[in-house]
DSSP file (Angstrom, degrees, kcal/mol; ACC not computed):
  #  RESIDUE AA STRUCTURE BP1 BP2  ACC     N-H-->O    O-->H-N    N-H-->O    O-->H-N    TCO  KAPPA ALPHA  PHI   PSI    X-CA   Y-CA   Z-CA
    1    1 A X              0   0    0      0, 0.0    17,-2.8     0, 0.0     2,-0.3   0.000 360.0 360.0 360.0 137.8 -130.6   69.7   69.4
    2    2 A X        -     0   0    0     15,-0.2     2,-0.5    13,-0.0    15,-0.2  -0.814 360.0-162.7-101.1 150.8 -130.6   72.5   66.3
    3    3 A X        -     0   0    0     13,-0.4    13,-4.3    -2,-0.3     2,-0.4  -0.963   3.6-160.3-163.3 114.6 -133.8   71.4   64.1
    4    4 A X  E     +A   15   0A   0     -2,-0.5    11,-0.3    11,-0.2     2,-0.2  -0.992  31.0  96.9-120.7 142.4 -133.6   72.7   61.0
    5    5 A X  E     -A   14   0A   0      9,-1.8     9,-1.1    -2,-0.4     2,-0.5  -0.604  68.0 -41.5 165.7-137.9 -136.8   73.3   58.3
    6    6 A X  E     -A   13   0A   0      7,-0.3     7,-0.3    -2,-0.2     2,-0.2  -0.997  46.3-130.4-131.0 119.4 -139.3   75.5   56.9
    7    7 A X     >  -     0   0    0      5,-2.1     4,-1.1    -2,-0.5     5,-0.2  -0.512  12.9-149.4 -50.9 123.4 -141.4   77.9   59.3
    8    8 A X  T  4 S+     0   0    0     -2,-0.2    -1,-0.1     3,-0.2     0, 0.0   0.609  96.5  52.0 -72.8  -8.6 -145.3   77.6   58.4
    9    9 A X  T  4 S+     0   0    0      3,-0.1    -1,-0.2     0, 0.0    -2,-0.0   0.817 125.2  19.1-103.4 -50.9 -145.8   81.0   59.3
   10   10 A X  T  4 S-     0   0    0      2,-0.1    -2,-0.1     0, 0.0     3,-0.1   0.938  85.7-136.0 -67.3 -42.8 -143.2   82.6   57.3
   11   11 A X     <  +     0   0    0     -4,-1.1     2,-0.3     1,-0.3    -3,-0.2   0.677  64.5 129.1  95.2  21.2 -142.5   80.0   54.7
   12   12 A X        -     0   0    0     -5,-0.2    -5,-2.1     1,-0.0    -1,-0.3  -0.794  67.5-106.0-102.5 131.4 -138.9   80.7   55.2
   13   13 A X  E     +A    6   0A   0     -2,-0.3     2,-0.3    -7,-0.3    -7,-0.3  -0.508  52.4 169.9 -51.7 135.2 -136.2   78.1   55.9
   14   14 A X  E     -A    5   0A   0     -9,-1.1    -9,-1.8    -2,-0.2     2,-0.6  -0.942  30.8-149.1-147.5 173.9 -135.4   78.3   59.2
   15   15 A X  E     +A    4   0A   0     -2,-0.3     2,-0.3   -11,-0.3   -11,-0.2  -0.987  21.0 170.3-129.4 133.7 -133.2   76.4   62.5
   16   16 A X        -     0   0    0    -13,-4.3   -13,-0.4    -2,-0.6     2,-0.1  -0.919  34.5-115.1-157.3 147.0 -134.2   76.6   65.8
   17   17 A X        -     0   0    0     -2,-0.3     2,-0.3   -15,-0.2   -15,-0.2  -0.528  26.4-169.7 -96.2 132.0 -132.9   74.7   68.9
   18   18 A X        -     0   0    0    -17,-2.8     2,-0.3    -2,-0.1    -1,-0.0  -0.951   7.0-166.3-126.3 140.0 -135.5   72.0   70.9
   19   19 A X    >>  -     0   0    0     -2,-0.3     4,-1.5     1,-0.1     3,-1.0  -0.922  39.7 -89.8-115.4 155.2 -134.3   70.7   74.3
   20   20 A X  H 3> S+     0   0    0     -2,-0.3     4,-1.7     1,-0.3    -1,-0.1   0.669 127.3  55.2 -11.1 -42.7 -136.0   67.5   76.2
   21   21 A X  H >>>S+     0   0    0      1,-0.2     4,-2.6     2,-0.2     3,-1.9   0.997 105.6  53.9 -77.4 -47.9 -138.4   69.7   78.0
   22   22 A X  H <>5S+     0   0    0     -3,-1.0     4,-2.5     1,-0.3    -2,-0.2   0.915 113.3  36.5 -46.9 -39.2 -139.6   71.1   74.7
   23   23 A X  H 3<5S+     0   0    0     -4,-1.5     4,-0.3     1,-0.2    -1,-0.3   0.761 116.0  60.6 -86.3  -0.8 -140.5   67.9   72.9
   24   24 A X  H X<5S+     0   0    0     -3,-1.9     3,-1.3    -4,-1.7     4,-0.5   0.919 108.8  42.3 -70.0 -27.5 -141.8   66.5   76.5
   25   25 A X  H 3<5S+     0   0    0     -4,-2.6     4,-0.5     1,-0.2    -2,-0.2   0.830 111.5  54.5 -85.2  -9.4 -144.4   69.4   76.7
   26   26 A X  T 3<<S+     0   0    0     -4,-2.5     4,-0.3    -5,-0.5    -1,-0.2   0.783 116.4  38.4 -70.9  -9.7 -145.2   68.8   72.9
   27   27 A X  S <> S+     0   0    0     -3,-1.3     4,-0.9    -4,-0.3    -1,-0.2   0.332  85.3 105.1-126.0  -0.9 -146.0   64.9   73.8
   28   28 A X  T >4 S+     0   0    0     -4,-0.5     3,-2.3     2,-0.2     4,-0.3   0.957  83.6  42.5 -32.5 -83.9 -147.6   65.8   77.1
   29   29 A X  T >> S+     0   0    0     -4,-0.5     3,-6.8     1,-0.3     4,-1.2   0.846 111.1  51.2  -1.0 -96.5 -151.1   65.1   75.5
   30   30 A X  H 3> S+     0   0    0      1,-0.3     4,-0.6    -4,-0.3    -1,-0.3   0.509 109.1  49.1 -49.6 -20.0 -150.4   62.2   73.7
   31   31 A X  H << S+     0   0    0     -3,-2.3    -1,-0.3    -4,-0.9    -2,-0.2   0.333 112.5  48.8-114.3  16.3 -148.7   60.2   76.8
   32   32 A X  H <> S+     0   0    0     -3,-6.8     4,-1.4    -4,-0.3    -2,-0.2   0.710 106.5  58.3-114.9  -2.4 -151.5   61.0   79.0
   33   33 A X  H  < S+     0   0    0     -4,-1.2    -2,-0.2    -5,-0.2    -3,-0.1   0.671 113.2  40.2 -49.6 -29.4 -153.9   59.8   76.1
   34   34 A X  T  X S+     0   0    0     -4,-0.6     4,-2.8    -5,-0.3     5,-0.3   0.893 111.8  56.0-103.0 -24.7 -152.3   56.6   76.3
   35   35 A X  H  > S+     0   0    0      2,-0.2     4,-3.4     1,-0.2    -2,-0.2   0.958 113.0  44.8 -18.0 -66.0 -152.0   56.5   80.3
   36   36 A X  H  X S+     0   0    0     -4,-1.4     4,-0.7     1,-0.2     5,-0.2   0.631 113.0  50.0 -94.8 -15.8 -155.5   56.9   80.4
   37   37 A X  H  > S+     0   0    0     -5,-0.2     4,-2.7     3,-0.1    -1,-0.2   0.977 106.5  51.3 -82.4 -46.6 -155.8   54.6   77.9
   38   38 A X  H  X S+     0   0    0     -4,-2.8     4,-0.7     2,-0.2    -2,-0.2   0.833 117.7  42.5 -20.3 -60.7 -153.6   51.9   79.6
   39   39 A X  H  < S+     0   0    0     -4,-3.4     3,-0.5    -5,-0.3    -3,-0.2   0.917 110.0  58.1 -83.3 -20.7 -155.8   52.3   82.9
   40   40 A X  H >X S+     0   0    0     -4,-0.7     3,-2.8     1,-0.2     4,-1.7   0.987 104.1  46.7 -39.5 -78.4 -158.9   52.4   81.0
   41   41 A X  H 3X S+     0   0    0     -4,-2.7     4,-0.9     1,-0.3    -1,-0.2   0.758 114.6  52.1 -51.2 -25.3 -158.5   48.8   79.2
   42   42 A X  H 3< S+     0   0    0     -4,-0.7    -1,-0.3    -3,-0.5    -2,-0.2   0.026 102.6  58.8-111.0  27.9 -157.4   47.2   83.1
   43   43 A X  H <4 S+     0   0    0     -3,-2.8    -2,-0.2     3,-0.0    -1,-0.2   0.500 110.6  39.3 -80.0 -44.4 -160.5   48.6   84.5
   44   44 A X  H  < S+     0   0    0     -4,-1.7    -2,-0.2    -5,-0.1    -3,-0.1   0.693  92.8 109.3 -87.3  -6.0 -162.4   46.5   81.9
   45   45 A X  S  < S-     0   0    0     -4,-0.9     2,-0.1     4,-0.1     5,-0.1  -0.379  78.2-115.0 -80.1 160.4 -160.2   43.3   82.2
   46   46 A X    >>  -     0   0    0      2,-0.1     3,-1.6     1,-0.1     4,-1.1  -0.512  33.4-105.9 -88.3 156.3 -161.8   40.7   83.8
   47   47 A X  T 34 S+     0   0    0      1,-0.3    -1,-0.1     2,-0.2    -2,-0.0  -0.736 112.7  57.9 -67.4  61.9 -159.9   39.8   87.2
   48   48 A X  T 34 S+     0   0    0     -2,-0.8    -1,-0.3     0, 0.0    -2,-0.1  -0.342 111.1  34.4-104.1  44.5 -158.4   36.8   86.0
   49   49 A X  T <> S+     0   0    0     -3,-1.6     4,-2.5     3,-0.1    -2,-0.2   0.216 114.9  59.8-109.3 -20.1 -156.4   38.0   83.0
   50   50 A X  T  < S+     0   0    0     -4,-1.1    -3,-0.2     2,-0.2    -4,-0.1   0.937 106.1  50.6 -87.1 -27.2 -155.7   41.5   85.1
   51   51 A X  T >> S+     0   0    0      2,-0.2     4,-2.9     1,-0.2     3,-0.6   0.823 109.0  50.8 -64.8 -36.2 -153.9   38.9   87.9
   52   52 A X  T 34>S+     0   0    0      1,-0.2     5,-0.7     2,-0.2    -2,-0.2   0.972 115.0  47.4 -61.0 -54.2 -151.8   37.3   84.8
   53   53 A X  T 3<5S+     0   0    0     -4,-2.5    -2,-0.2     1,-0.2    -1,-0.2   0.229 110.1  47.3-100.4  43.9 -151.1   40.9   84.2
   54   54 A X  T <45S+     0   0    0     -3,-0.6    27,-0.3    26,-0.1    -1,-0.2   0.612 114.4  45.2 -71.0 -75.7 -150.3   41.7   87.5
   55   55 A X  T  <5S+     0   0    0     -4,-2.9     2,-1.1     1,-0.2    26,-0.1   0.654 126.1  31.7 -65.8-114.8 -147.9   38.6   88.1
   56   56 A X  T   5S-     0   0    0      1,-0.1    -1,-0.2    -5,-0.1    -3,-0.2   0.229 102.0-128.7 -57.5 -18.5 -146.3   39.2   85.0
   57   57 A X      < -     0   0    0     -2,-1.1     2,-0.6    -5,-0.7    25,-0.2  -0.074  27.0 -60.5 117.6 146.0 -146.1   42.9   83.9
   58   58 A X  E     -b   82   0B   0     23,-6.0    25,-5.5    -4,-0.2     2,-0.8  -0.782  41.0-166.3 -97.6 139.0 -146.7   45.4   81.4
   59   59 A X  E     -b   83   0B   0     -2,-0.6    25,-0.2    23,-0.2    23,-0.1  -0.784  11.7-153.1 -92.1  90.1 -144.7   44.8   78.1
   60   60 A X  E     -b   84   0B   0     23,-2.8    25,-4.0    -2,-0.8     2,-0.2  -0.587  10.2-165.7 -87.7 147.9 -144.6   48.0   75.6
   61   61 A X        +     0   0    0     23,-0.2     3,-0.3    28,-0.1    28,-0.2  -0.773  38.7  26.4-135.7 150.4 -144.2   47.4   72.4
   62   62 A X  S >  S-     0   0    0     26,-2.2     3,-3.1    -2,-0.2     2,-0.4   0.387  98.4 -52.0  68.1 161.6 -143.3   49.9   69.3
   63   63 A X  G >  S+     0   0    0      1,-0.3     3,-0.5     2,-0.2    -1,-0.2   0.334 133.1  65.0 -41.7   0.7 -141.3   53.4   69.0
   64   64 A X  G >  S+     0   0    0     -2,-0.4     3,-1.1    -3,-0.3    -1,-0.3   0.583  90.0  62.8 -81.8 -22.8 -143.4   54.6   71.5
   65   65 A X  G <  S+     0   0    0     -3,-3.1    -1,-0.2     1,-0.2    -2,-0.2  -0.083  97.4  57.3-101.5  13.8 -141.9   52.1   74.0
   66   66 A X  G <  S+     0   0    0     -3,-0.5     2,-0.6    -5,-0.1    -1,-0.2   0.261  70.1 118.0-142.4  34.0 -138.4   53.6   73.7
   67   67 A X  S X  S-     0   0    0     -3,-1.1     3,-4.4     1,-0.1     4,-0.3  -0.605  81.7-103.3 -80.7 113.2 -139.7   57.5   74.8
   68   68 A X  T 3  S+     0   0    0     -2,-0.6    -1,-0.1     1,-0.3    -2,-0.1  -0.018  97.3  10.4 -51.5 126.7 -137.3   57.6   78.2
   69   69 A X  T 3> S+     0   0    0      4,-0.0     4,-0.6     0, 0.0    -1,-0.3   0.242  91.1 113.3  98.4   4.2 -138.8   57.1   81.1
   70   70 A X  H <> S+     0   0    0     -3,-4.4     4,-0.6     1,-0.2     5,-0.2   0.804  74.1  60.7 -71.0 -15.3 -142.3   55.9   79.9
   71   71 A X  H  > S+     0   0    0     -4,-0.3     4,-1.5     1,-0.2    -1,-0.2   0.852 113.0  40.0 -83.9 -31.6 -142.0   52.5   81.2
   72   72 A X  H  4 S+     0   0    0     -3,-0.3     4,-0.5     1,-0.2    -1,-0.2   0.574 107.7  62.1 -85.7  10.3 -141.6   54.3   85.0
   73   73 A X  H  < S+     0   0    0     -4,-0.6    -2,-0.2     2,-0.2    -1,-0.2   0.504 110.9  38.8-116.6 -22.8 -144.3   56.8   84.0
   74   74 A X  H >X S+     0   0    0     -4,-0.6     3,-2.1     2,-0.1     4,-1.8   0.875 115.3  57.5 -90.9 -43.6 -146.8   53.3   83.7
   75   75 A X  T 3< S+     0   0    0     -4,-1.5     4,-0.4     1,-0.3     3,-0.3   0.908 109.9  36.7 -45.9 -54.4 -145.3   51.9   86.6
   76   76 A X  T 34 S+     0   0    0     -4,-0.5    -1,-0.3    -5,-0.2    -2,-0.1   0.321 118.7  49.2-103.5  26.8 -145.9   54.3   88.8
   77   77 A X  T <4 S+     0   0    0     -3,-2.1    -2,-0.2    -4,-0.1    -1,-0.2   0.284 128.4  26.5 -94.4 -25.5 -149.6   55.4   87.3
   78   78 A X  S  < S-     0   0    0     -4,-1.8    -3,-0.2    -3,-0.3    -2,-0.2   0.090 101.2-133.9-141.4   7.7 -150.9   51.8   87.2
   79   79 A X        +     0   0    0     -4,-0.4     2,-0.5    -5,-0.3    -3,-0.2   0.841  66.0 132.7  27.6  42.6 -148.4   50.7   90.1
   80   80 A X  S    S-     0   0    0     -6,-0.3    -1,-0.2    -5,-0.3    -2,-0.1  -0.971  73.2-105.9-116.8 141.8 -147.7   47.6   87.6
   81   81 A X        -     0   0    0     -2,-0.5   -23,-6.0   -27,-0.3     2,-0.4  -0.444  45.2-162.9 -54.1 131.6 -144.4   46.6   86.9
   82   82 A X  E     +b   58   0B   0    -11,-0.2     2,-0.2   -25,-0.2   -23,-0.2  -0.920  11.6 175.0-136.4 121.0 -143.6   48.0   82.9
   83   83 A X  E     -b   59   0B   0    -25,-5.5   -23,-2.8    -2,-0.4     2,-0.7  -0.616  32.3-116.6-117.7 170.6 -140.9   46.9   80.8
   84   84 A X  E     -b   60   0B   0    -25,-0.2   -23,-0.2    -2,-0.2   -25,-0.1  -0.868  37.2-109.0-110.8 146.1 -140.1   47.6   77.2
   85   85 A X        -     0   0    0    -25,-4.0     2,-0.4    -2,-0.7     3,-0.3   0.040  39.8-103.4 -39.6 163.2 -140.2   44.5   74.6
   86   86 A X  S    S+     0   0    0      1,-0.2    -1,-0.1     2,-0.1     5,-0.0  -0.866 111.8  11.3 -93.6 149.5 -136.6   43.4   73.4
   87   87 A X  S >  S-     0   0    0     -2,-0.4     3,-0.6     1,-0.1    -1,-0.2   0.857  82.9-175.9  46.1  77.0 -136.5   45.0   69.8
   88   88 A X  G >  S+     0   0    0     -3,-0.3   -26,-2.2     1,-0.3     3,-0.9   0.724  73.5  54.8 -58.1 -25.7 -139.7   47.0   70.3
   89   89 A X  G >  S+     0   0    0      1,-0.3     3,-0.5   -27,-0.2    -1,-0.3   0.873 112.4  50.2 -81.4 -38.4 -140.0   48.6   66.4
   90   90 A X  G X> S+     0   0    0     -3,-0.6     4,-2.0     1,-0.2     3,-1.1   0.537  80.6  87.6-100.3   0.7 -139.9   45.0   65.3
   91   91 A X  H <> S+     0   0    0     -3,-0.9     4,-1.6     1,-0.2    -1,-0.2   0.799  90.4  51.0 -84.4 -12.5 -142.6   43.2   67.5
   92   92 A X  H <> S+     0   0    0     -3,-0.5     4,-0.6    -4,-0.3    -1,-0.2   0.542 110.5  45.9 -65.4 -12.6 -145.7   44.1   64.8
   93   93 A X  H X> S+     0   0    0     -3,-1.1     4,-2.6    -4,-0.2     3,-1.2   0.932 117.6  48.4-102.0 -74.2 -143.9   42.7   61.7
   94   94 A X  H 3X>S+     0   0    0     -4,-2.0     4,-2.9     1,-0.3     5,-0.6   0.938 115.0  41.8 -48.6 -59.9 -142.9   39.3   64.1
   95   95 A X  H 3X5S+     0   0    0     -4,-1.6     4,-2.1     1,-0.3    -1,-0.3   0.883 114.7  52.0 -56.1 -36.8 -146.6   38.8   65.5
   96   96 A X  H <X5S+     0   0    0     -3,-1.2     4,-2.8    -4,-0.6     5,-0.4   0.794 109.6  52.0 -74.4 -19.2 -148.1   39.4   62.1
   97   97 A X  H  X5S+     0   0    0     -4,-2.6     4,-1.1     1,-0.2    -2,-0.2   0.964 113.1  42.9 -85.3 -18.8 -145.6   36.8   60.7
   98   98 A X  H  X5S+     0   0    0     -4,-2.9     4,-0.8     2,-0.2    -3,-0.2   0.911 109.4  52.2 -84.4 -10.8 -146.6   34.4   63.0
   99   99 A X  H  X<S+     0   0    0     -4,-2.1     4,-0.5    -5,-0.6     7,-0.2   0.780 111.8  50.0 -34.6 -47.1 -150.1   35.3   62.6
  100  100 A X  H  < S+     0   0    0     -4,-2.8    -1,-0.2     1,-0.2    -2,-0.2   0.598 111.8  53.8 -69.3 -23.2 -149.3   34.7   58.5
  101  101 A X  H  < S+     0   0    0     -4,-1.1     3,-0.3    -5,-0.4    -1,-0.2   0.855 114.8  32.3 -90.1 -30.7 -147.7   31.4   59.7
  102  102 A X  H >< S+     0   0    0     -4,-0.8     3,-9.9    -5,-0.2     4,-0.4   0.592  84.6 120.9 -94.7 -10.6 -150.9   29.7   61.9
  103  103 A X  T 3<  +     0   0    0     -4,-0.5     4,-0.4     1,-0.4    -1,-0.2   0.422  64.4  58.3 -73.2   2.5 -153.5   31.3   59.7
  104  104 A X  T 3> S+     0   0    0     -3,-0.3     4,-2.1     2,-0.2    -1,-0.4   0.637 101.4  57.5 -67.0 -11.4 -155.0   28.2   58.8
  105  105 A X  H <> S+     0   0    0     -3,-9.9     4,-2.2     1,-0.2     3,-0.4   0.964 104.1  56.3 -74.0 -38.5 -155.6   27.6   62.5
  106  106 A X  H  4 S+     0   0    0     -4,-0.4    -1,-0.2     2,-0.2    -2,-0.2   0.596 103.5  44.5  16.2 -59.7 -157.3   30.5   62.3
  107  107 A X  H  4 S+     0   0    0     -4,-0.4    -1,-0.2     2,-0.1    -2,-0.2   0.755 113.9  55.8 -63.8 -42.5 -159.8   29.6   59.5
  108  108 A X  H  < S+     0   0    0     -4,-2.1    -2,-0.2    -3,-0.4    -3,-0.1   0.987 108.2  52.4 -49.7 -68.5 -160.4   25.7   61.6
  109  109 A X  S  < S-     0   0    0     -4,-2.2    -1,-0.2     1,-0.2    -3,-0.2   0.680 112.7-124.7 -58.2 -12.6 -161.3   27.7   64.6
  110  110 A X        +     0   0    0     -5,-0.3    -1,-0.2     1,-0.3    -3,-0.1   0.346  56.4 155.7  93.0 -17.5 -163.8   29.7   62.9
  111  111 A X        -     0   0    0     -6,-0.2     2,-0.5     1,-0.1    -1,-0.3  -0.354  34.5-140.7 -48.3 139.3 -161.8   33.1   64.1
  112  112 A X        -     0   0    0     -3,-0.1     2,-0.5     2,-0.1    -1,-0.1  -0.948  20.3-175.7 -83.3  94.4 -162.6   35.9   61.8
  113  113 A X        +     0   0    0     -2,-0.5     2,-0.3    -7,-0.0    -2,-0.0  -0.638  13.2 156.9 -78.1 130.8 -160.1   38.2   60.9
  114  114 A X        -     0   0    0     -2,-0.5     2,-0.2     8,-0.0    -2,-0.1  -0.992  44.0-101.1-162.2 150.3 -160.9   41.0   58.8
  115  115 A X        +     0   0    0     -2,-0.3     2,-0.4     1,-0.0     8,-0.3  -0.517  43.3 178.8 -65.3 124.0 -159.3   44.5   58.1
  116  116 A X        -     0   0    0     -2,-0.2     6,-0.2     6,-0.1     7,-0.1  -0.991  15.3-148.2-140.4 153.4 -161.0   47.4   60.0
  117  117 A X    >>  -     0   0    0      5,-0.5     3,-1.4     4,-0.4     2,-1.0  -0.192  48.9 -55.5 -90.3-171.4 -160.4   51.1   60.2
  118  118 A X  T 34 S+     0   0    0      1,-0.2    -1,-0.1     2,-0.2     0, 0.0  -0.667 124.8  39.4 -92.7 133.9 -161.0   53.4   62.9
  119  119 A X  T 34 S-     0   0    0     -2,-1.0    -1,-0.2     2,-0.1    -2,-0.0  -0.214 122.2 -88.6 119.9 -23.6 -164.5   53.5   64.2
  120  120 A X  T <4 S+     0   0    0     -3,-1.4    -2,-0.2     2,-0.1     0, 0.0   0.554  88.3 142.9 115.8  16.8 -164.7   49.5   63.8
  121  121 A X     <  -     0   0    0     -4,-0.7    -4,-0.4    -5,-0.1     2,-0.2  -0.417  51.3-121.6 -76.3-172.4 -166.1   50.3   59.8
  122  122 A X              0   0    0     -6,-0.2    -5,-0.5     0, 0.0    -6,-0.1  -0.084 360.0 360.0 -80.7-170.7 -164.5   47.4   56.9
  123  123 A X              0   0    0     -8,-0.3    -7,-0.1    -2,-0.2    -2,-0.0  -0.184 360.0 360.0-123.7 360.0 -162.5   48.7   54.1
């Protein structure tokens, strides 16, 4: 694929051609950040939610969930079955509208919801 833009080093416009291996070793990082996030969080779940997600799978969810081959790249790291959502980019706009739709249950139950950045701070 020809990739066309401005060099940061010259400042020049410039094109140059990136193939699959390039943008895998450029995302290398980042998909063993979330690997080792993935086995991190089912270290800490408590054995009977990690047996629901046993029986039933890992789902991924957002553009991240439609980098090829990542759903066998959990599978076979966390030897759980991993599937990608149907219509992955859309499943944060659905879950927060039905979040916006229950959220007086939300207020009965006493759950708090509140906006936080990263490090846990408010806004």
């Amino acid at each position: 694929m020809n990739i066309r833009g401005r060099d940061l080093i010259q400042g020049l416009p410039r094109q140059v051609t990136v193939t699959s291996t390039d943008v895998s070793k450029a995302i290398e990082e980042s998909i063993n950040m979330i690997i080792g996030g993935i086995r991190e969080v089912l270290e800490l779940t408590p054995p009977e939610l990690a047996a629901d997600i046993i029986d039933r799978g890992i789902i991924l969810t957002g553009g991240g969930a439609l980098l090829r081959g990542l759903p066998e790249l959990v599978t076979s790291q966390t030897e759980i079955e991993t599937i990608v959502a149907d219509a992955p980019m859309e499943c944060v706009v659905l879950g927060t509208g039905k979040t916006l739709e229950t959220l007086d249950k939300f207020r009965e139950s006493g759950t708090v919801l509140s906006a936080t950045r990263r490090g846990g701070r408010r806004r």
